[in-house]
C-alpha positions in Angstrom: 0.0 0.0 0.0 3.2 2.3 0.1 3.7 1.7 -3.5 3.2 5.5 -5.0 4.6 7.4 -1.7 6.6 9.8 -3.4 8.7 11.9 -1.1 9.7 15.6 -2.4 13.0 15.5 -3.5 15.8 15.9 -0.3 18.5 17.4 -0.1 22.0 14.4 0.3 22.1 12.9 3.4 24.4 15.2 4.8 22.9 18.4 3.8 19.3 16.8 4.5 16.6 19.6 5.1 13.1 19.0 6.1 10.7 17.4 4.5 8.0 19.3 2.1 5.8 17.8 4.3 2.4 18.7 1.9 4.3 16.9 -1.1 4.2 14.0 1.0 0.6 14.2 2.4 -0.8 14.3 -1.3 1.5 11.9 -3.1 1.0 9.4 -0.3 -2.7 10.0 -0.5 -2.7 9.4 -3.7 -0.9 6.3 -3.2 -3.6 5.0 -0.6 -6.5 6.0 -3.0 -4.9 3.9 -5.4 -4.0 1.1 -3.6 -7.5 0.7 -2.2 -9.5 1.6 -5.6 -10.6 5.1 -3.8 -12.0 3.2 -1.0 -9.3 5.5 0.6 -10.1 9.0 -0.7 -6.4 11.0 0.6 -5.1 12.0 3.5 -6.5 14.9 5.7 -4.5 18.9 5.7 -3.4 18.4 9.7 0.0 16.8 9.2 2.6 17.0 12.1 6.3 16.3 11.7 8.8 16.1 14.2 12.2 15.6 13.8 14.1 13.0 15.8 18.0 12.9 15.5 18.6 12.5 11.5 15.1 10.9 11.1 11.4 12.2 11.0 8.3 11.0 12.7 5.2 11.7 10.5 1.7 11.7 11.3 -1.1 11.9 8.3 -4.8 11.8 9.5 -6.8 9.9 6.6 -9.7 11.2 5.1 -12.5 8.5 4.7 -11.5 6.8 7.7 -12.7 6.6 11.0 -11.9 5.0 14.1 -11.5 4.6 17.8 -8.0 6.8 18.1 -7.1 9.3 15.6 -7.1 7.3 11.7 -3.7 8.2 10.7 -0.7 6.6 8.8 2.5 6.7 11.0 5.7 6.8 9.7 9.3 6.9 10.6 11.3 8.6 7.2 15.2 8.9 7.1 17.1 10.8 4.5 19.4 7.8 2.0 21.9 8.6 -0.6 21.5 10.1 -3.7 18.3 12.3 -2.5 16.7 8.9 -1.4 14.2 8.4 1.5 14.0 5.7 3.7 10.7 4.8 5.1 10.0 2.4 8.1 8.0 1.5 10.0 5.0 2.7 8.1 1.9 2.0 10.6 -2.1 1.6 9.7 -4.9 2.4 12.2 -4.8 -1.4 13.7 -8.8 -1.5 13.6 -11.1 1.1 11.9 -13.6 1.5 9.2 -13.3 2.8 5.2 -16.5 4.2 4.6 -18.6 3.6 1.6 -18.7 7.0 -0.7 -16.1 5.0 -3.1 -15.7 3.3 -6.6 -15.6 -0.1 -4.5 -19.0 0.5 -3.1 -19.7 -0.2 0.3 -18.1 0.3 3.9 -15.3 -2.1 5.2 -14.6 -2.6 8.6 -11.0 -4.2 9.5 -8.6 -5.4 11.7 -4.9 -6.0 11.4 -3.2 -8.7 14.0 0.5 -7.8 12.6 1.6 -5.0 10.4 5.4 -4.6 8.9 5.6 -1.9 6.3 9.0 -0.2 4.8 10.3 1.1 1.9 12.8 2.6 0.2 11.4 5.9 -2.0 13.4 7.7 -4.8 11.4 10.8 -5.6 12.3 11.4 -9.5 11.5 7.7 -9.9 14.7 7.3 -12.0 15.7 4.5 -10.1 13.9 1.8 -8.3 11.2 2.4 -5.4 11.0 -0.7 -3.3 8.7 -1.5 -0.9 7.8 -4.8 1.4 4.3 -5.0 3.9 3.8 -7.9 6.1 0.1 -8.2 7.6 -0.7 -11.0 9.8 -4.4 -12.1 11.6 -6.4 -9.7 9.2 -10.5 -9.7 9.7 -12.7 -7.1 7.2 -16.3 -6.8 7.4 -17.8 -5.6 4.5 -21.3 -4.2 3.9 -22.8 -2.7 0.6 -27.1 -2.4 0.7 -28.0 -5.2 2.2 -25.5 -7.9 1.4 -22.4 -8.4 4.0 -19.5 -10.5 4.0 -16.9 -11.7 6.6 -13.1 -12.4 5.5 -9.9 -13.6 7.7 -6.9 -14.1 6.2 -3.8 -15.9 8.9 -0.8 -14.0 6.7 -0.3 -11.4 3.4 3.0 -10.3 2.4 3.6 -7.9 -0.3 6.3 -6.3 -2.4 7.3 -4.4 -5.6 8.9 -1.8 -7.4 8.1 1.1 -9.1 10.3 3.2 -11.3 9.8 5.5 -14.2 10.6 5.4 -17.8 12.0 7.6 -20.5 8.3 9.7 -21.3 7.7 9.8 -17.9 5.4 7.1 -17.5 6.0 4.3 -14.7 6.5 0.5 -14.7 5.5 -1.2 -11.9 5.4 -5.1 -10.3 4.2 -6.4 -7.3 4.1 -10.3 -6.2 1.4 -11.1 -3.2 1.2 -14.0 -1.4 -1.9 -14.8 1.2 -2.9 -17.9 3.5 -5.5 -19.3 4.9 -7.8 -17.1 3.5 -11.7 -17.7 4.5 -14.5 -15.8 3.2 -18.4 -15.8 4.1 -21.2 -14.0 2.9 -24.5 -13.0 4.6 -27.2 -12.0 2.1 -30.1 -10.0 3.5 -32.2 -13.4 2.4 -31.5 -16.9 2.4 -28.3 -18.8 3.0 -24.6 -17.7 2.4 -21.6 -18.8 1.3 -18.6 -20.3 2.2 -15.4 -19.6 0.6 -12.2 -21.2 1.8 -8.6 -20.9 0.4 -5.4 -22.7 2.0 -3.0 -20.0 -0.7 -3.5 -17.0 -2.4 -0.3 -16.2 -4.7 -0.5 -13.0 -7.1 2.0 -11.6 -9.6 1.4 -8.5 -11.3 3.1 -5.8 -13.5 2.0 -2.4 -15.1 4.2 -0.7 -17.9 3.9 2.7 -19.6 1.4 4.0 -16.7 -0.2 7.3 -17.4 -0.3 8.4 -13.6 -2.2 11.9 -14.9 -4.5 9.7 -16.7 -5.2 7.3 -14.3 -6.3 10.1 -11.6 -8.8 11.5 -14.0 -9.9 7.8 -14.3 -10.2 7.7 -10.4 -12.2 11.2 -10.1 -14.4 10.4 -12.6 -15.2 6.5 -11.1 -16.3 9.0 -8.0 -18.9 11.0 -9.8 -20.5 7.6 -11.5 -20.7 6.3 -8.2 -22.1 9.8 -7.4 -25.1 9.5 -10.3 -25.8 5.8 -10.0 -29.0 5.1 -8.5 -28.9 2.4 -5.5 -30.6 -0.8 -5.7 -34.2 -0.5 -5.4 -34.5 3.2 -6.3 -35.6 4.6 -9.5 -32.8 6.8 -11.3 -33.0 10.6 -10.7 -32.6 13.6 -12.8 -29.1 13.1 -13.3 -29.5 9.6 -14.8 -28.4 10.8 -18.0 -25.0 11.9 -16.7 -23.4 8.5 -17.0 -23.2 8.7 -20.5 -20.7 11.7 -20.6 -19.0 10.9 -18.0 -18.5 7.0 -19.5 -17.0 9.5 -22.5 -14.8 10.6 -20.4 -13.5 7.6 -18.9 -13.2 6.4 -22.4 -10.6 9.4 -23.2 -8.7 8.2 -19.5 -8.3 4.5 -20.9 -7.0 5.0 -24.2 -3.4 5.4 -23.3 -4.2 4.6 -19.9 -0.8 2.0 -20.1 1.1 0.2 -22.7 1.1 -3.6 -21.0 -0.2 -5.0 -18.3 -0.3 -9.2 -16.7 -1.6 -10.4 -13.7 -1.5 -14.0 -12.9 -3.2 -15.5 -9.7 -3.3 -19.0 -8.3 -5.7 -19.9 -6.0 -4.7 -23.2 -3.6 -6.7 -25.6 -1.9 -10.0 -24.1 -2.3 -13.3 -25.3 -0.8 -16.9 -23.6 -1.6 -20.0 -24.6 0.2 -23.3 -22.7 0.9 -26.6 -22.9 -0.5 -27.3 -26.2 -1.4 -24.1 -26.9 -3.0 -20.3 -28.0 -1.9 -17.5 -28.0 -4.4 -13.5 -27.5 -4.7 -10.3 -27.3 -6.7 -6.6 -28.3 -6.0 -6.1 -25.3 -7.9 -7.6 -22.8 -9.8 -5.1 -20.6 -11.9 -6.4 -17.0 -13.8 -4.4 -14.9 -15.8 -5.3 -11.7 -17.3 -3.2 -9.9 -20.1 -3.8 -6.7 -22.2 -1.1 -5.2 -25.0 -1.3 -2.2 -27.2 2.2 -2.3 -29.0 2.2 -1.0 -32.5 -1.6 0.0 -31.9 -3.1 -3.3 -32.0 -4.8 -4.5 -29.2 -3.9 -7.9 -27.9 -5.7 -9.1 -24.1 -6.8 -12.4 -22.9 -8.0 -14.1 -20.0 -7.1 -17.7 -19.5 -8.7 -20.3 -16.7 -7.6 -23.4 -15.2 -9.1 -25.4 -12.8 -7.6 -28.7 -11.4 -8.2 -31.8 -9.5 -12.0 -30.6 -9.1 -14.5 -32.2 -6.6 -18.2 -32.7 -5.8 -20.5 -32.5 -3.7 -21.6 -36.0 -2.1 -25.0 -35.8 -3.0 -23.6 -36.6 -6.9 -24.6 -39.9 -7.7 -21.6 -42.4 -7.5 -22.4 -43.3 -11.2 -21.5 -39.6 -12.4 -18.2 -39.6 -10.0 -15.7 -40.8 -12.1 -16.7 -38.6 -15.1 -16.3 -35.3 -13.3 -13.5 -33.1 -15.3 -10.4 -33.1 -13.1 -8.8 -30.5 -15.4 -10.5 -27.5 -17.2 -9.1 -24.9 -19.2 -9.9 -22.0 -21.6 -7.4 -19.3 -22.8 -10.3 -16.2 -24.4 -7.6 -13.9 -27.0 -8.5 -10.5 -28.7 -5.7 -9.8 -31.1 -4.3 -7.7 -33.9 -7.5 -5.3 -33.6 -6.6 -1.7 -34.3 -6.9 0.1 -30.8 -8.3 3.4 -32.7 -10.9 1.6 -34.8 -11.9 -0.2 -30.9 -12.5 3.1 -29.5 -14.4 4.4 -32.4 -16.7 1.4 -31.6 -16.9 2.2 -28.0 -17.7 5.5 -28.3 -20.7 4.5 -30.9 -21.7 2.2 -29.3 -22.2 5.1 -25.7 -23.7 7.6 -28.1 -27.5 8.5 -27.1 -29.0 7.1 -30.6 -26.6 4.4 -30.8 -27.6 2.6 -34.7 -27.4 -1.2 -33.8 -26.8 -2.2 -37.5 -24.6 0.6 -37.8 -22.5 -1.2 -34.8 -22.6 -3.9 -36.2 -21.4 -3.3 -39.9 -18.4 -1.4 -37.2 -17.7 -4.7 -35.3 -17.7 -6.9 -38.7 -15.4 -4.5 -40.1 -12.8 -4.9 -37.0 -13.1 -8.7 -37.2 -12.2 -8.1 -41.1 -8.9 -6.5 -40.2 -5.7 -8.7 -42.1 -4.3 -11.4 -39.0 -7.3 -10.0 -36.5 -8.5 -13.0 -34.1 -11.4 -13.1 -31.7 -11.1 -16.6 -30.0 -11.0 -19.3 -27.5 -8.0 -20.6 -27.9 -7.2 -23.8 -26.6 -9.6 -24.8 -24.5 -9.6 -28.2 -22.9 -11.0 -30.9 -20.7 -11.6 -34.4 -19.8 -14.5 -36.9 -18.2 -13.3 -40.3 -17.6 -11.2 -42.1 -20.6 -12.7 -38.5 -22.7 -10.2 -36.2 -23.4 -11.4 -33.0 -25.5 -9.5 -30.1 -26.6 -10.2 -27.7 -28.8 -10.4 -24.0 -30.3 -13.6 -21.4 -31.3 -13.3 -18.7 -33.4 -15.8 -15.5 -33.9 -15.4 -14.8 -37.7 -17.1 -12.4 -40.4 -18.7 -14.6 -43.2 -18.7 -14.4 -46.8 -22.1 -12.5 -46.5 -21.5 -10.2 -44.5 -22.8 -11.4 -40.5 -20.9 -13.1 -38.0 -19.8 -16.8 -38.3 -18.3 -19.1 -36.0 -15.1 -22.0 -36.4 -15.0 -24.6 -34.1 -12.3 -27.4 -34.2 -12.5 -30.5 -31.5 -10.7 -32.8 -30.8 -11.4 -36.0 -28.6 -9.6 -39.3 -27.6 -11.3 -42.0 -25.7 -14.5 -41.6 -27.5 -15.2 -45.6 -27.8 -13.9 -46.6 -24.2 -16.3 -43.4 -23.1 -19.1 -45.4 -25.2 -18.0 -48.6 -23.5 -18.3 -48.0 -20.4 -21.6 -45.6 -20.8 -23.1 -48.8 -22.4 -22.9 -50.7 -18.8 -23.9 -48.2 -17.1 -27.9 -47.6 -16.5 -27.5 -44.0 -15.3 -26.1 -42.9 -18.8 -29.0 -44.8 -21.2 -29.9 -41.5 -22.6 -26.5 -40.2 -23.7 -25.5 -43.5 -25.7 -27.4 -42.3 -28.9 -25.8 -39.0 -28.2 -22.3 -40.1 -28.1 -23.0 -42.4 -31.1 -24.3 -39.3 -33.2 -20.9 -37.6 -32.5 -18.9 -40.9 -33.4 -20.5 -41.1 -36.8 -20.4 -37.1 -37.4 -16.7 -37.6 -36.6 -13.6 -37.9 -38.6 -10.8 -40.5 -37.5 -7.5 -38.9 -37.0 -5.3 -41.6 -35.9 -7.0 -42.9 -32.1 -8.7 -39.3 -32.5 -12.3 -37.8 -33.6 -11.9 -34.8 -35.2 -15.0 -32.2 -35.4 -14.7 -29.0 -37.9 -17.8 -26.9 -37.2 -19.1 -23.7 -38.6 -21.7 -22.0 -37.7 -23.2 -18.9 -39.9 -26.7 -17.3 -41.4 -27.0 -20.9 -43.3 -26.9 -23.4 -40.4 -24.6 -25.6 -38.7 -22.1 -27.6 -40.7 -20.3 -30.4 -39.1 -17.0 -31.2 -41.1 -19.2 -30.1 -43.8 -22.1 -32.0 -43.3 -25.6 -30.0 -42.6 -26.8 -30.4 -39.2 -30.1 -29.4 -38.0 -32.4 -26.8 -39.5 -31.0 -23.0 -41.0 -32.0 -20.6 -38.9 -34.5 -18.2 -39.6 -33.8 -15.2 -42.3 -33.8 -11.8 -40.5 
């Protein structure tokens, strides 16, 4: 959460003179905003600094905060070499309460056990910031309307770097790394849920950040929070402010970064509540957006293994449960320009549909542009399946789709289905794919496309055309 405190520039060690004391109340509001998605709005105007021996203690009420003592970060800052700052220990309100007039929506109450924050600040950026947090026996409460949730987490460390580049802009990484994180949630009606993790590991980088960009993005989340009308209320006057100001936004995003990736694995989790009880050895998401030579290229892939079931499955169905799932989604080689000209058509107030979607057919056009799943894979017993699908524009000018599967152990999957009374009514099924398939060494192969004239299955009509528009 000390990622963005940007000192003001001191003087060398030797020569150090005291701090600008309001450059560091706004940058390392800023940083909190950000690290919190504006749950956090900034730090109040009633700093105090004192200085002790060749070091400073600083005191910086939060704004947004409340709680039993006076909500302010603590912090110990000594001058370094080169016009460096050293900061340590950097100390949270132990217990208090971010209230809800945010982006995130809602008020959280928490609690930290054990805090260890430091880190090493170079004000021009030019070289690395560094910083390391250590939280231990954390508890949050969250509310928003009428839904709450309970969370404890045992450990969460944290560290990264931050330093700017050539234009200005910064790069940053952090890795995080939680345990023993449980969750539960208390809807106003009905049962909750139960969320259980044994590890939490994220890794996550940023290049070619616009920071002025990204706090007109921030400012402008608050006043569409602002407008929004709550559940259960009808929308006011203002309702048609959301349009400009998701204009606006618009304007903040493009350029908003060059690159970003964040990949998160999830260990051990458990998920019960509501009728149902589930898990996954692991469950691995990662998240990826690019805009080099102004193409867009950003996916999302999804992996979930070693799954299990609730005992209520019938022990028939058990040994046909997927024990590995996987999808990668990929948007590449549109042109980012010709992306936010579709945007921004599709927020105006008489938005054409036909004209948005003659747009999107012309991006999906583009020479080497792709819009797919690609792979995606899974298995259910001797089946294994993999795959791709593929959002095209056809010869006659609508959308089409290209799908290519792939699957081994189709006739032991038949086999044993055949002995086995629960599946009677998915035989005929799996013996329609068989013969719709073509043999690729132990394989079935599947080449569907799907367009304004039907289904074709490796060229073979299937089914009825759908109806013309």
């Amino acid at each position: 959460m000390v990622a963005g405190v940007l000192l003001a520039p001191p003087l060398a060690r030797a020569q150090a003179a005291d701090p600008d004391i309001e450059s560091i109340r706004r940058s390392l509001g800023d940083a909190l905003s950000f690290a919190t998605f504006g749950m956090i709005d900034g730090l109040g105007p009633d700093a105090q600094v004192t200085r002790d021996g060749d070091a400073y203690r600083i005191h910086l009420p939060v704004t947004g905060l409340t709680a039993t003592s006076a909500p302010a970060v603590t912090a110990i800052a000594r001058p370094a070499d080169n016009g460096a700052w050293d900061v340590g220990p950097l100390t949270f309100p132990s217990t208090a309460t971010i209230d809800s007039h945010s982006p995130a929506g809602g008020a959280v109450t928490y609690s930290l056990g054990k805090q260890d924050i430091t880190a090493h600040i170079v004000p021009d950026m030019k070289q690395p910031t560094t910083y390391t947090a250590r939280f231990g026996d954390i508890r949050l409460e969250s509310e928003s309307d009428k839904h709450r949730a309970r969370q404890t987490i045992a450990t969460y460390s944290v560290k990264g770097t931050l330093i700017a580049d050539g234009e200005g802009r910064l790069a940053m990484t952090t890795t995080g790394d939680a345990t023993d994180w449980a969750m539960t949630t208390l809807p106003e009606h009905g049962p909750g849920m139960d969320f259980l993790a044994k590890r939490l590991g994220v890794n996550a980088s940023v290049q070619g950040l616009d920071r002025a960009k990204m706090e007109h993005l921030r400012g402008r989340l608050h006043g569409l929070v602002a407008v929004l009308p709550k559940a259960g209320k009808l929308p006011g006057p203002s309702a048609t402010a959301p349009r400009d100001t998701l204009n606006a936004m618009l304007d903040d995003l493009t350029g908003l970064m060059t690159r970003f990736q964040v990949d998160e694995t999830i260990e051990g989790v458990k998920i019960s509540g509501q009728g149902m009880q589930a898990g996954a050895g692991t469950v691995i998401i990662g998240m990826h957006g690019d805009t080099a030579d102004q193409k867009l290229d950003a996916g999302i892939d999804l992996a979930v293994n070693d799954l299990t079931v609730p005992k209520s499955v019938p022990a028939a169905y058990i040994p046909y449960v997927p024990k590995h799932i996987s999808l990668r989604n990929r948007v590449r080689g549109l042109p980012t320009d010709e992306v936010v000209a579709l945007l921004r058509a599709a927020l105006a107030e008489n938005a054409n549909p036909v004209v948005l979607e003659a747009q999107a057919l012309h991006l999906l056009s583009t020479p080497n542009a792709r819009v797919s799943i690609d792979p995606f894979s899974f298995d259910a017993g001797p089946l294994a399946v993999t795959g791709t699908a593929r959002l095209l524009a056809s010869e006659n000018g609508g959308f089409a789709g290209r799908i290519h599967i792939i699957a081994s152990g189709v006739d032991a999957t038949i086999t044993r289905a055949q002995g086995n009374p629960a599946f009677g009514q998915i035989v005929p099924m799996l013996y329609l794919a068989k013969g719709m398939g073509k043999p690729d060494g132990a394989s079935l192969v599947w080449d569907i496309d799907v367009d304004e004239r039907g289904i074709r299955i490796n060229g073979t009509p299937f089914g009825h055309p759908p109806p013309k528009r």
